[in-house]
C-alpha positions in Angstrom: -48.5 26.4 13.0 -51.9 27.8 11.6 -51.3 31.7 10.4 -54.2 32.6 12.1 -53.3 31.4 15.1 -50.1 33.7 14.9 -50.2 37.8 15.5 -48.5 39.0 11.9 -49.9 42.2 11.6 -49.0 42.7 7.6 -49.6 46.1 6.2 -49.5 47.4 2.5 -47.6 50.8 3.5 -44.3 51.1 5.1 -43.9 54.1 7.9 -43.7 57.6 6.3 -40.3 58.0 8.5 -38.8 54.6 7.6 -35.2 55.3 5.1 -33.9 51.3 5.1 -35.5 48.8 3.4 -34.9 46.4 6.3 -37.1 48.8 8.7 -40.1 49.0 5.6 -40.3 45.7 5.4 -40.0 44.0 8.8 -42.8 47.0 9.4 -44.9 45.5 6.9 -44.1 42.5 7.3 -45.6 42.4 10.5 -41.9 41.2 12.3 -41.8 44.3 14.5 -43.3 47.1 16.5 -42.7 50.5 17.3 -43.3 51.1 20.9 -41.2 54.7 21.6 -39.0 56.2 19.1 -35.5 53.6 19.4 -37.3 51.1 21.4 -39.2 48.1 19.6 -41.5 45.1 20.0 -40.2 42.4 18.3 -43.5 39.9 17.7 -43.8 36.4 16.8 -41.9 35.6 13.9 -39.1 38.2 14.5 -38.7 36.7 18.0 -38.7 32.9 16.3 -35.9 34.3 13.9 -34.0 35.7 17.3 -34.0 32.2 19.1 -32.5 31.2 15.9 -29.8 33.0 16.0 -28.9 32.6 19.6 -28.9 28.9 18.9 -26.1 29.4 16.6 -24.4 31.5 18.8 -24.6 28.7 21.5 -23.5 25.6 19.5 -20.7 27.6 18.1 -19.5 29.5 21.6 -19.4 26.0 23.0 -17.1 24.7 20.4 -14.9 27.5 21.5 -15.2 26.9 24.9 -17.1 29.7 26.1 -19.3 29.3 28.4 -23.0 31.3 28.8 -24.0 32.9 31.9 -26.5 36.1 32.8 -25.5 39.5 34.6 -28.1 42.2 35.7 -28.6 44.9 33.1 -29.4 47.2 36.1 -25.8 48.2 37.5 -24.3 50.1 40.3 -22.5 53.6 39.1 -19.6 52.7 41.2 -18.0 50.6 38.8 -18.3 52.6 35.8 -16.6 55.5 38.1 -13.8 53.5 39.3 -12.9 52.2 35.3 -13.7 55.9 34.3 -16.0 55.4 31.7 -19.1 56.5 34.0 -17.8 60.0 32.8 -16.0 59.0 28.8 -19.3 57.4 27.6 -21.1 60.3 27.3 -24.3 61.0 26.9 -25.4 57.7 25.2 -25.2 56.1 28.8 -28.5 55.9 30.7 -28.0 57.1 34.8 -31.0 57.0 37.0 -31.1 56.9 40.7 -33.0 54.8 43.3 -35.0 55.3 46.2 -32.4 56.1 48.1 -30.2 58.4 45.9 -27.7 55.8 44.9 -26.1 56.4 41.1 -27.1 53.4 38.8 -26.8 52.9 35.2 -28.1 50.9 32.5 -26.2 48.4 31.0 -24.6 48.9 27.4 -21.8 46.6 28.2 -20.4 44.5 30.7 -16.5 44.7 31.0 -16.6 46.0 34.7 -19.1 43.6 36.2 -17.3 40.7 34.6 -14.0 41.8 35.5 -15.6 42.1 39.4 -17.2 38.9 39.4 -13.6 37.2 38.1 -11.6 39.7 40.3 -13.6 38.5 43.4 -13.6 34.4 42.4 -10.6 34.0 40.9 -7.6 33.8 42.7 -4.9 31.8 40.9 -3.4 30.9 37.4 -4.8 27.3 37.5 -8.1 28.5 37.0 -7.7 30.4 33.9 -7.9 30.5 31.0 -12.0 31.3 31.1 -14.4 32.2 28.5 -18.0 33.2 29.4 -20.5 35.1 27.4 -24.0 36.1 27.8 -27.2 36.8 26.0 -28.4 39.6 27.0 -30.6 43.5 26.1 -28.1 46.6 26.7 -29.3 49.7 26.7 -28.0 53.3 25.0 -29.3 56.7 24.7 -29.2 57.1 20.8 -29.5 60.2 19.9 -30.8 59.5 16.8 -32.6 56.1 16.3 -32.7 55.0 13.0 -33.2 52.1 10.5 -35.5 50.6 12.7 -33.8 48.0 14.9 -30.8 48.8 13.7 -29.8 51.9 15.7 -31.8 51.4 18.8 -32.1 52.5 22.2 -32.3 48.4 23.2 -30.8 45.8 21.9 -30.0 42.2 22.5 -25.9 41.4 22.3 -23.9 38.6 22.5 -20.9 40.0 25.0 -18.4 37.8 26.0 -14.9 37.8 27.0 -11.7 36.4 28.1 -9.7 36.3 31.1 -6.0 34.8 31.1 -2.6 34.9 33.0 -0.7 35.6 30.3 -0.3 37.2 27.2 -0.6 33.1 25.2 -4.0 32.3 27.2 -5.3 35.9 25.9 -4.5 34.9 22.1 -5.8 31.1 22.4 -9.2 32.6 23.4 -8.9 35.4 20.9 -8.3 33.0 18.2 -11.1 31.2 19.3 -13.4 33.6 19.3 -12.5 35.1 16.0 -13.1 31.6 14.3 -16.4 31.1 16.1 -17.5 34.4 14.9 -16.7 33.3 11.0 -18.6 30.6 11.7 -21.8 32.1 13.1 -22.1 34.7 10.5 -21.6 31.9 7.9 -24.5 29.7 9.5 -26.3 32.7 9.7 -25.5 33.3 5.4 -24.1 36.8 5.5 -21.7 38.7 3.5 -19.4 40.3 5.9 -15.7 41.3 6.1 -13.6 41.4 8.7 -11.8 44.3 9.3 -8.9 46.5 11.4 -11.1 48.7 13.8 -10.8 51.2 16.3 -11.6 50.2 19.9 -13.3 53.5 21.1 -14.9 53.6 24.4 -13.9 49.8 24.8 -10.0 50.2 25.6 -7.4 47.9 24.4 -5.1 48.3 21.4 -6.1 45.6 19.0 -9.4 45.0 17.9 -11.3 43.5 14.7 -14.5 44.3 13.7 -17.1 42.2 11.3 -18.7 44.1 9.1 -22.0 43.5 6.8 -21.5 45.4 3.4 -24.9 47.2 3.2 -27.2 50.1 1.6 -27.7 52.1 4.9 -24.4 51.2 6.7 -24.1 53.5 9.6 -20.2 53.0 8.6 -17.9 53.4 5.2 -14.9 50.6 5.1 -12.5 50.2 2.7 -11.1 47.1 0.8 -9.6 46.0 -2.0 -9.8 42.7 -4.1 -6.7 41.8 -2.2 -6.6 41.1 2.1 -7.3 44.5 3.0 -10.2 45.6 4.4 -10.6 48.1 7.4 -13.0 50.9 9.2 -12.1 54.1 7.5 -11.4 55.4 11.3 -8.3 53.1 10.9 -7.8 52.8 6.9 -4.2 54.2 5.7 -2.8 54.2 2.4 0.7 54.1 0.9 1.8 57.3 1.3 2.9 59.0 -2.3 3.9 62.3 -1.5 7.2 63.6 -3.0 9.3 66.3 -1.2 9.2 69.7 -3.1 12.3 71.4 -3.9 11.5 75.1 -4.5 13.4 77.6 -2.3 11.5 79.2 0.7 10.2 82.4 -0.4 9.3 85.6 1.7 6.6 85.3 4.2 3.7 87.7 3.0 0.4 88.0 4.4 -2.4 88.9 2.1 -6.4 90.1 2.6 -8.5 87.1 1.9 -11.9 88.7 2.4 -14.6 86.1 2.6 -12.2 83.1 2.4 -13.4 80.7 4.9 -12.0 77.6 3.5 -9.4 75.9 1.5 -11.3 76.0 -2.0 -12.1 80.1 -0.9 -8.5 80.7 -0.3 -7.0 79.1 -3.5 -9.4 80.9 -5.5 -8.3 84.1 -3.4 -4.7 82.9 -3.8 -4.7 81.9 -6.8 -3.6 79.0 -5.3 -3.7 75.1 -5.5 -5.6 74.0 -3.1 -3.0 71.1 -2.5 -0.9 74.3 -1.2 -2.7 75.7 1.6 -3.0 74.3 4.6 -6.1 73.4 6.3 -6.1 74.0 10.3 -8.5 71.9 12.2 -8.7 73.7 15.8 -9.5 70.9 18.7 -10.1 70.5 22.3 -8.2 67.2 24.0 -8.7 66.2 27.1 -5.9 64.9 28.6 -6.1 63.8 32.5 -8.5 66.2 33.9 -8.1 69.1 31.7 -8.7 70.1 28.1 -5.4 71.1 25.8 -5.8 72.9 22.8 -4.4 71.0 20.1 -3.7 72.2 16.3 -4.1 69.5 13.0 -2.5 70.7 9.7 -3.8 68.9 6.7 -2.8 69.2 2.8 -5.4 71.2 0.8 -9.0 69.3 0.6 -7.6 66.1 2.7 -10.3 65.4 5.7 -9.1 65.0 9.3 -9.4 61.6 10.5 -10.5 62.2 14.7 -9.9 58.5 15.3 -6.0 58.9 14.6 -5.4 62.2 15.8 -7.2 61.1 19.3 -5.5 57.8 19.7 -1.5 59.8 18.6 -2.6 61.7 21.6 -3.8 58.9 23.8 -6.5 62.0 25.0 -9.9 60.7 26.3 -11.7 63.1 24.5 -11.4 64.9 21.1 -13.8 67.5 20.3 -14.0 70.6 18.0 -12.7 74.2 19.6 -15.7 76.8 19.8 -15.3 80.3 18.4 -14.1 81.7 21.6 -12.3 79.2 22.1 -10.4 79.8 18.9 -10.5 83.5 19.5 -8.9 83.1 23.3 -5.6 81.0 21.6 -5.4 82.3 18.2 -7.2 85.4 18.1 -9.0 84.8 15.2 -12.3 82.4 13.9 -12.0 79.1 12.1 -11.8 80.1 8.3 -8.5 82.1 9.1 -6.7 79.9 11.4 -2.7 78.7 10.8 0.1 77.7 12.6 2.2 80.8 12.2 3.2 82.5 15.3 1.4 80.1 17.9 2.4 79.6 21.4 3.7 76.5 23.1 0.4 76.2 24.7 -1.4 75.1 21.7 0.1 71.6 20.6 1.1 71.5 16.5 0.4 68.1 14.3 0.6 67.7 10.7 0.0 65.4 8.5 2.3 63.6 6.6 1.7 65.0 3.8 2.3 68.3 5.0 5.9 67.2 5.6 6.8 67.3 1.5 5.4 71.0 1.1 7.0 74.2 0.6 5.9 78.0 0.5 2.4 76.7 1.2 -0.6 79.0 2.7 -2.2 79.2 5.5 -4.3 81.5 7.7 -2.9 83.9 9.2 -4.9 83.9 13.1 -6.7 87.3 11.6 -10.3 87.2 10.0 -10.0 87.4 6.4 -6.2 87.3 6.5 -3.9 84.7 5.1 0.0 84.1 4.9 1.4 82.8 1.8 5.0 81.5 1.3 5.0 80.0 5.0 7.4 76.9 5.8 8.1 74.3 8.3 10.9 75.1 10.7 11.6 79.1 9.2 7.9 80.4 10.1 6.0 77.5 12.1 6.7 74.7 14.4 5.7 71.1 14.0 5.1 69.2 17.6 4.2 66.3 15.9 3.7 64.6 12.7 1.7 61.5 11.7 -1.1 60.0 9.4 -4.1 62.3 10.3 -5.9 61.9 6.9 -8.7 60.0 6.1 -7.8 57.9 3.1 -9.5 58.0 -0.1 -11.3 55.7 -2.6 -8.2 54.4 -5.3 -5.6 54.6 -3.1 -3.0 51.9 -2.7 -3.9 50.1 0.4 -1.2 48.3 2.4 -1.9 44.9 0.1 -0.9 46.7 -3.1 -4.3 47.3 -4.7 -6.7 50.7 -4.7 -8.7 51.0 -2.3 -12.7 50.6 -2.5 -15.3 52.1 0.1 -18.3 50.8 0.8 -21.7 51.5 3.4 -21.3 48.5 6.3 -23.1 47.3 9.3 -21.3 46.9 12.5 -22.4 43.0 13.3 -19.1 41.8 15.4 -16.6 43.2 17.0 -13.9 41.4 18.9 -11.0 43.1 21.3 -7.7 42.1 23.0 -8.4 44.9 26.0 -5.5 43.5 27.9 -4.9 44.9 31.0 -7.1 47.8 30.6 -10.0 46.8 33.0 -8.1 44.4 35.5 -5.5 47.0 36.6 -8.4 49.6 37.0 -10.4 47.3 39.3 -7.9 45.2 40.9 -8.5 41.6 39.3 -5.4 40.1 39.3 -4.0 36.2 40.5 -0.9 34.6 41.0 0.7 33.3 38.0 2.8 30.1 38.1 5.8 31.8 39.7 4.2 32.6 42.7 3.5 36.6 41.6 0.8 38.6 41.7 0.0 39.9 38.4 -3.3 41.3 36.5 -5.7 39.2 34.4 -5.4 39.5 30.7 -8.9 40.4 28.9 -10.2 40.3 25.8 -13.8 41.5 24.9 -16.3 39.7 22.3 -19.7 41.0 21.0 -22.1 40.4 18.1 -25.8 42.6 18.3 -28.0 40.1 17.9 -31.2 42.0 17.4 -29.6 44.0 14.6 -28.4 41.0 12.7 -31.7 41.6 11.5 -31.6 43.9 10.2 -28.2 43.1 8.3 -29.8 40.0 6.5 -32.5 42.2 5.5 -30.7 44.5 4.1 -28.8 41.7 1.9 -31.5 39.6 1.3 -34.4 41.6 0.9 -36.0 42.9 -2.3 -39.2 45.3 -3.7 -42.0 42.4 -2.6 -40.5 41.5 0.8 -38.1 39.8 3.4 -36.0 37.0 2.3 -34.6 34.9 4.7 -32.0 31.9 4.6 -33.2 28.5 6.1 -30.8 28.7 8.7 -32.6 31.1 10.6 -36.0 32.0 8.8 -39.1 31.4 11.3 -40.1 28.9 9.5 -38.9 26.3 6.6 -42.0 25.9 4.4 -45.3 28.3 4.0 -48.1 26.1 3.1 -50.7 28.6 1.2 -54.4 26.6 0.2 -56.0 29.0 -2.6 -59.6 28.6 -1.4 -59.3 27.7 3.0 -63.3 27.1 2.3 -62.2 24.1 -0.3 -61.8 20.8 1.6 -59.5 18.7 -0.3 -57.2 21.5 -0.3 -57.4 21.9 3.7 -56.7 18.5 3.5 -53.9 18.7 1.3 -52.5 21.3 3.3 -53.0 19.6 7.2 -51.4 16.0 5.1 -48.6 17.9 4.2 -48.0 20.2 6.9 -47.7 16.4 9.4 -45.5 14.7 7.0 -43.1 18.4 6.7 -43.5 18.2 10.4 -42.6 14.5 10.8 -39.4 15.2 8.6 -38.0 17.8 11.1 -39.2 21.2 8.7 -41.3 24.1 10.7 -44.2 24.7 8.5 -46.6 27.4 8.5 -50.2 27.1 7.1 -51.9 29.9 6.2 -55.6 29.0 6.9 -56.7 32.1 6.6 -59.7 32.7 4.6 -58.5 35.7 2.4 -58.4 36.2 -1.4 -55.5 34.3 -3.2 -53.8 37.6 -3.8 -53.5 38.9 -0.2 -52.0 35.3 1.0 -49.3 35.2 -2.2 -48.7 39.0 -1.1 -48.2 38.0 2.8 -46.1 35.5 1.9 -43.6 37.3 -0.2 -43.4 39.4 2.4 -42.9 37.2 5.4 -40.2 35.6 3.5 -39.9 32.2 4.2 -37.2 30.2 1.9 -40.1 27.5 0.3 -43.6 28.0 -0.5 -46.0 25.5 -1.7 -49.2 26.4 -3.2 -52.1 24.1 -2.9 -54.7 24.9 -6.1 -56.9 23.8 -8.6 -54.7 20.9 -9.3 -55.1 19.4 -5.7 -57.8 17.0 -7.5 -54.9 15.3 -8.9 -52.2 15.4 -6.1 -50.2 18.5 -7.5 -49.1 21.4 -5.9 -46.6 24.3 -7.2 -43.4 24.2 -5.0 -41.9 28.0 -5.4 -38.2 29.1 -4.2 -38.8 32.6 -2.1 -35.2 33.5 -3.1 -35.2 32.9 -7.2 -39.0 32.7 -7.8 -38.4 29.6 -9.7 -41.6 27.2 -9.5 -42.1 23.8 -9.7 -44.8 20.9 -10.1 -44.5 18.6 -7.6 -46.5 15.5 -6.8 -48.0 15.1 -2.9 -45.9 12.1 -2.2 -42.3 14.0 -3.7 -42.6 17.3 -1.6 -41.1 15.8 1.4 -38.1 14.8 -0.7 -38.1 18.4 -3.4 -38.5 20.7 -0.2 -35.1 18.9 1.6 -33.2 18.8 -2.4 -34.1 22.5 -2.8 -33.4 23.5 1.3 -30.1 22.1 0.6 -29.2 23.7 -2.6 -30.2 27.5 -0.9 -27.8 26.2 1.9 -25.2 25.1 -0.6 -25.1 21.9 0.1 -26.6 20.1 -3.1 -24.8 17.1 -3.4 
């Protein structure tokens, strides 16, 4: 391929807005396009790196036994309605109507419409188990979009899943799927981990989600050196408190004037802050109607939503409003506690909270707060539970402190169960002759923003860096002087006998100044360069490694054989 036969619009400035390096660079790089705030062209050599990727995915969804098919990204409401999530997605899901008033959405996943297309074709046990995927641009209303590609309003995804009569066909496929996914991110040459994870709008109860340690991670995990690694919505810790023994004092409430939160009141107090209770006010929505629910937490522990929301199985979680507060407790958040509350506002506490005695709290009167104030004697305890998110040197579950990290989201992988069939009706007749409903699991890598997660690894101050297995090309062929003959030459010789040996090469033919062509090519990325120069004359070129910057001599006739040697080593494969 001649680079001046390819649009790879490079530029020496990265966008003023741009915060990741894998946005400046694929920017600059000329890899992608800005077309509306969240929404992107992807040109040329971004879309060659794409195609790569999906032909991963492929060979390694067909060794599992999945098989690919397309659905419309254009799908009726009804649906969504029926499984409920038409109204739990929120604001992120894109509705527009048609000509003739019907409710439509746009597509930023596909359990319903393959649980339809299975519930309508599938009638008995002897057809399942079934995997099918698709490849495929989903659609969200970010609020936000950021990091370039990577938080986008459309996106390509792999989404695939499962359907089974029983509970053994459901964890075949899962299996499956979890080991073609280790194997796709390891053709693809990221660091990732694999992780416990919440399933959110997606349903189920078990879920696993791989995750690219990264700069701008849009999440925070936590690991240790050990087997432990998991989203710090679902991270715990070994729990350490010890029970104190001191003997419940008088209830007294004291004027806290200006105390709004924990680290206000223990100055106030006089207080450890490990004393007071913190009282996160929320709104659940259970069924059709919102409860007001009440989390205790120890001190200067945060609230983890994630566990409080799925302890209350609610649909919804969000924080109370001021009147909201006022109309229950009577008071605004800063002076908040469970002391005298009614039955109509349900009481967890963290487990920590359990061990503590005389602690403080507010007292449900601005600038108020009770001291001395105990479990069972002055307040009542609905519930108790790990609410806390955990914190960096903990003891994780494994036996070793816990580490955090910034991640990418690049996989995620759920058993849903029966969560969509029994909603929609998809069930068969099993091998006894009963009618029961499918079992589902639910498999998705973002394509498009795997991306951006190599970039983010691989990347550094002069440009992209991409692995051979899915850079757009093998070998940049760069003649100093295009105007020079013998090396045009050179270059065309070597680009038919790269060609000839199965590499993609890409000349640059260009006739620019040596500096601009080294400078494009650092920045496009591509895992071998070969520099065709003064010492053409002789049959020499310089051979240099994108990743390292090492540079070689190498002789025309031993390129062929150096480029598939030093291919190999980046792969890990030297023999």
């Amino acid at each position: 391929m001649r680079q001046s036969k390819v649009l790879i619009p490079t530029k020496k400035e990265a966008p003023s807005d741009a915060e990741a390096l894998s946005h400046k660079m694929m920017v600059r790089a000329g890899y992608i396009y800005q077309v509306s705030a969240g929404v992107w062209a992807y040109l040329p050599l971004a879309y060659r790196v794409i195609r790569k990727i999906e032909n991963i995915i492929r060979e390694e969804m067909a060794k599992a036994d999945a098989v690919e098919m397309l659905m419309p990204g254009l799908l009726p409401a009804e649906l969504w309605k029926e499984s409920g999530r038409y109204t739990t997605y929120g604001d992120n899901l894109f509705k527009l109507k048609d000509r003739r008033d019907r409710d439509f959405i746009l597509g930023p996943t596909h359990e319903e419409t393959f649980t339809e297309v299975i519930r309508d074709s599938i009638k008995s046990y002897k057809k399942l188990p079934l995997v099918v995927y698709q490849l495929q641009d989903k659609f969200r209303d970010e609020d936000r979009p950021r990091y370039g590609i990577l938080r986008g309003k459309e996106f390509e995804m792999l989404d695939g899943y499962s359907f089974s009569a029983d509970q053994a066909g459901l964890d075949e496929a899962y299996d499956k799927q979890e080991q073609a996914y280790r194997n796709i991110f390891d053709r693809i040459g990221l660091n990732y981990k694999i992780i416990l994870a919440d399933s959110g709008t997606m349903g189920g109860k078990n879920s696993q989600e791989f995750s690219a340690p990264a700069k701008i991670g849009e999440d925070v995990i936590a690991y240790t050196d050990g087997t432990y690694a998991a989203n710090l919505e679902k991270a715990t810790s070994k729990f350490t408190g010890v029970q104190q023994n001191a003997a419940p004092a008088k209830l007294t409430k004291k004027a806290t004037p200006g105390a709004h939160s924990v680290d206000d009141a223990a100055k106030s107090l006089g207080m450890d802050a490990n004393q007071i209770l913190k009282a996160m006010f929320f709104m659940a929505k259970m069924d059709d109607d919102y409860q007001p629910v009440m989390v205790l937490m120890r001190g200067n522990d945060e609230v983890n939503e994630t566990k409080v929301k799925n302890a209350l199985g609610c649909a919804d979680l969000a924080l109370a409003s001021e009147q909201d507060a006022v109309k229950y407790l009577g008071a605004h958040p800063g002076s908040l506690g469970p002391v005298g509350v009614g039955d109509d506002v349900k009481i967890l506490a963290d487990n920590y909270v359990k061990v503590l005695v005389n602690m403080a709290c507010g007292a449900n009167d601005d600038g108020h707060h009770f001291i001395n104030a105990n479990i069972g004697r002055d307040f009542r305890v609905d519930q108790f539970g790990d609410f806390r998110n955990v914190k960096e040197g903990e003891i994780a579950p494994d036996g070793h402190p816990l580490k955090f990290t910034p991640s990418i989201e690049i996989g995620h992988i759920f058993k849903l169960g029966t969560h969509y069939s029994e909603k929609l009706g998809a069930k068969v007749l099993n091998n006894n002759g009963r009618l029961v409903n499918v079992i589902m699991g639910s498999y998705g890598i973002g394509v498009s923003r795997l991306l951006s997660a190599v970039a983010e690894q691989t990347a550094d101050e002069h440009g992209l860096v991409w692995p051979d297995s899915i850079a757009p090309f093998d070998v940049h062929i760069i003649p100093v002087n295009a105007k020079k003959d013998n090396q045009m030459a050179m270059a065309n010789e070597l680009d038919q006998e790269l060609t000839a040996a199965g590499y993609e090469v890409l000349v640059d033919d260009r006739k620019e100044r040596a500096g601009v062509k080294f400078a494009d090519s650092d920045l496009i990325g591509l895992p071998i360069r070969i520099t065709i120069g003064k010492k053409a004359a002789d049959g020499i070129v310089e051979v240099k490694i994108r990743k390292t910057g090492e540079t070689i001599e190498v002789k025309q006739e031993e390129v062929v054989n150096t480029v598939g040697i030093l291919l190999k080593q980046l792969n890990g494969q030297a023999e």
